[in-house]
C-alpha positions as CSV (number, residue, x, y, z in Angstrom):
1,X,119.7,90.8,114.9
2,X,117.6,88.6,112.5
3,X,116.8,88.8,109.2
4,X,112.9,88.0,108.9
5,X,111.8,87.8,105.2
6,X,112.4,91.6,104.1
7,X,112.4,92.5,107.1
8,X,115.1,92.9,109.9
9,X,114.9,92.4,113.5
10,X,116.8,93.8,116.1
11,X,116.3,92.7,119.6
12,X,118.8,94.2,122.7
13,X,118.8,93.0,126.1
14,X,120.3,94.8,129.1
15,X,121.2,92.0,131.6
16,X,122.7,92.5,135.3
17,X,125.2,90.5,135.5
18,X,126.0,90.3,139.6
19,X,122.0,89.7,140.3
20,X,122.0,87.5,137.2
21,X,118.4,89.3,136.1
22,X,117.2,91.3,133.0
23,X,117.0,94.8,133.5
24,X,115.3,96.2,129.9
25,X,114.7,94.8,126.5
26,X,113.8,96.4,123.1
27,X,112.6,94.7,119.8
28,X,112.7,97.2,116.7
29,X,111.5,95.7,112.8
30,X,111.9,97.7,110.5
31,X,111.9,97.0,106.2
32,X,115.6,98.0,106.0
33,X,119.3,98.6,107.7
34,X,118.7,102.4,107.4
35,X,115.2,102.4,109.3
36,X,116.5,100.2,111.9
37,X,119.6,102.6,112.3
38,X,117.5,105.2,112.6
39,X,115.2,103.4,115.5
40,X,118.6,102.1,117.2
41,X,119.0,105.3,119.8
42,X,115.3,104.5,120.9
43,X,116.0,101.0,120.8
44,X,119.1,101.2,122.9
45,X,117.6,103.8,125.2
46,X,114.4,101.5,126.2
47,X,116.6,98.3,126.8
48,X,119.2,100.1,129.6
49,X,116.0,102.3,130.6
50,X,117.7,105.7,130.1
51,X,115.7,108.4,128.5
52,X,115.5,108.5,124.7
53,X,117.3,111.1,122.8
54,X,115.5,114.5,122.5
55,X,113.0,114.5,119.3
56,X,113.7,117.4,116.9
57,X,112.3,120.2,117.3
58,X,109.1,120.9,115.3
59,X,109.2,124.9,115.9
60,X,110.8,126.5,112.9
61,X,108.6,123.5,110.0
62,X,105.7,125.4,112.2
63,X,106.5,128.9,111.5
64,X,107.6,127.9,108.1
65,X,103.8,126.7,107.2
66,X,102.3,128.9,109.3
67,X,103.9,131.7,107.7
68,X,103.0,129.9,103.9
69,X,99.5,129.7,104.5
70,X,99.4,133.4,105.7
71,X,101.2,134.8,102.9
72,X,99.1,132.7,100.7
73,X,96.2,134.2,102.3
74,X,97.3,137.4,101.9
75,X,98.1,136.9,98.1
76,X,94.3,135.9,97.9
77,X,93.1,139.0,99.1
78,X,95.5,141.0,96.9
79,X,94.4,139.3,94.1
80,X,90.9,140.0,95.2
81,X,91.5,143.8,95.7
82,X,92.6,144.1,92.2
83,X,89.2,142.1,90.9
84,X,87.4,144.6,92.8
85,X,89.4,147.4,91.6
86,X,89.3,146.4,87.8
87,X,85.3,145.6,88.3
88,X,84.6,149.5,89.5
89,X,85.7,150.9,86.8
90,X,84.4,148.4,84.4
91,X,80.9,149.2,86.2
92,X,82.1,152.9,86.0
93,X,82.6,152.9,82.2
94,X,79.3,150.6,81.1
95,X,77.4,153.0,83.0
96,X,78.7,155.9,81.1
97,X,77.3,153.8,77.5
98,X,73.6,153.8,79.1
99,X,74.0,157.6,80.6
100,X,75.9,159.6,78.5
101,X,74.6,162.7,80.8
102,X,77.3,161.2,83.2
103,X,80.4,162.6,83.1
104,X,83.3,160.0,83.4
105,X,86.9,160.7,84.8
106,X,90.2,161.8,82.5
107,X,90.9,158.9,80.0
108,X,94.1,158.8,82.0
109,X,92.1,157.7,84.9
110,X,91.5,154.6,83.2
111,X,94.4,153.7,82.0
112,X,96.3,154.4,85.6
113,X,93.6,152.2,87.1
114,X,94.2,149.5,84.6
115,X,98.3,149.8,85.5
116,X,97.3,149.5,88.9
117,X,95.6,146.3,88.3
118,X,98.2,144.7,86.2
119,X,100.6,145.4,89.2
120,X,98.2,144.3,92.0
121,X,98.2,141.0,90.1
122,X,101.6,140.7,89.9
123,X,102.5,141.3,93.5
124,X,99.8,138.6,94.2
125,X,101.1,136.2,91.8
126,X,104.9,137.0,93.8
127,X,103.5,136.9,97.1
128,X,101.4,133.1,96.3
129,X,104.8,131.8,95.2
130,X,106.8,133.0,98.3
131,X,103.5,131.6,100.7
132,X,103.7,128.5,98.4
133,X,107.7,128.3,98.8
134,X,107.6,128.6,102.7
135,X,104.6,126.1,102.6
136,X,107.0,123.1,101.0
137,X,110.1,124.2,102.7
138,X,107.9,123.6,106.2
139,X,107.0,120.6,105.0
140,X,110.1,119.6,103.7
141,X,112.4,120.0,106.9
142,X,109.1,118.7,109.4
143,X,110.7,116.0,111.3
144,X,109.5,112.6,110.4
145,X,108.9,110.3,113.4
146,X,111.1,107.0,113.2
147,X,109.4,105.3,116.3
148,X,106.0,104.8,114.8
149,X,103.9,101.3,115.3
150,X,106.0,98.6,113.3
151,X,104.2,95.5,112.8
152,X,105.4,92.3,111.0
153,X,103.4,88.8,110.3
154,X,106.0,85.9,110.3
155,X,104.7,82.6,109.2
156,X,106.0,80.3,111.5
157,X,105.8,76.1,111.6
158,X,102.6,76.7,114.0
159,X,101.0,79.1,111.9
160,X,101.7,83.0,112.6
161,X,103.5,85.3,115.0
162,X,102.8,88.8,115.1
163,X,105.6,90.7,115.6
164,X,106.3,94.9,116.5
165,X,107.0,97.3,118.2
166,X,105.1,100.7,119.4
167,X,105.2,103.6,121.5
């Protein structure tokens, strides 16, 4: 392990020692001790060629969004529903003021229809918040992927050396 500027590199090398000849190496850079920790089981897997450890499963951060953005939808179309709702029976009552021949609906009507609306608005408004709150928690608890492209420029007494590692 080297230190490298900010940086820290770890290099691991799996040697046979009765045939005196390398069997696997790994180099991992990574900004600090808790990244390369994290990288270490891939590290240690590609230097003794042994399959890497099982990556997390992104199944339940899926359903999580999946289910957000439906419930989100839905709320959309609730809250549309009431618009609709809310703009019949505005329509209903203008067009009484320009044909008073017309004969409207019980007052109570109205004001049912205006409840109605107020609720619809209120589910929708419940609903977007539980769609929003399964939206974050997916993203929250989506498994982030340690063994991404790492690369490091080192000045050297030559010049530069790239340096990295990727899958």
């Amino acid at each position: 392990m080297a230190r490298l500027g900010d940086a820290f590199q770890l290099n691991l090398q799996t040697q046979d020692s009765v045939k005196v000849q390398t069997l696997g190496r790994a180099t991992r850079i990574a900004s600090d001790l808790k990244a390369l920790r994290g990288q270490l089981p891939y590290a240690i897997a590609e230097a003794t060629a042994t399959p890497p450890p099982v990556p997390p499963s992104k199944v339940l951060p899926t359903v999580l969004m999946v289910s957000g953005a439906a419930t989100v939808t839905g709320a959309g179309v609730i809250f549309l529903q009431s618009f609709f709702r809310e703009q019949a029976a505005l329509s209903e009552l203008s067009l009484a003021k320009t044909q008073p021949q017309l004969q409207l609906k019980p007052a109570s009507y109205y004001r049912d229809e205006a409840a109605g609306v107020s609720q619809l608005r209120l589910v929708g408004a419940v609903v977007a918040g539980a769609g929003a709150a399964l939206l974050v928690a997916g993203i929250v608890v989506y498994p982030r992927d340690d063994r991404a492209v790492q690369l490091a420029l080192f000045p050297t007494s030559n010049g530069v050396v790239l340096v990295g590692s990727w899958r």
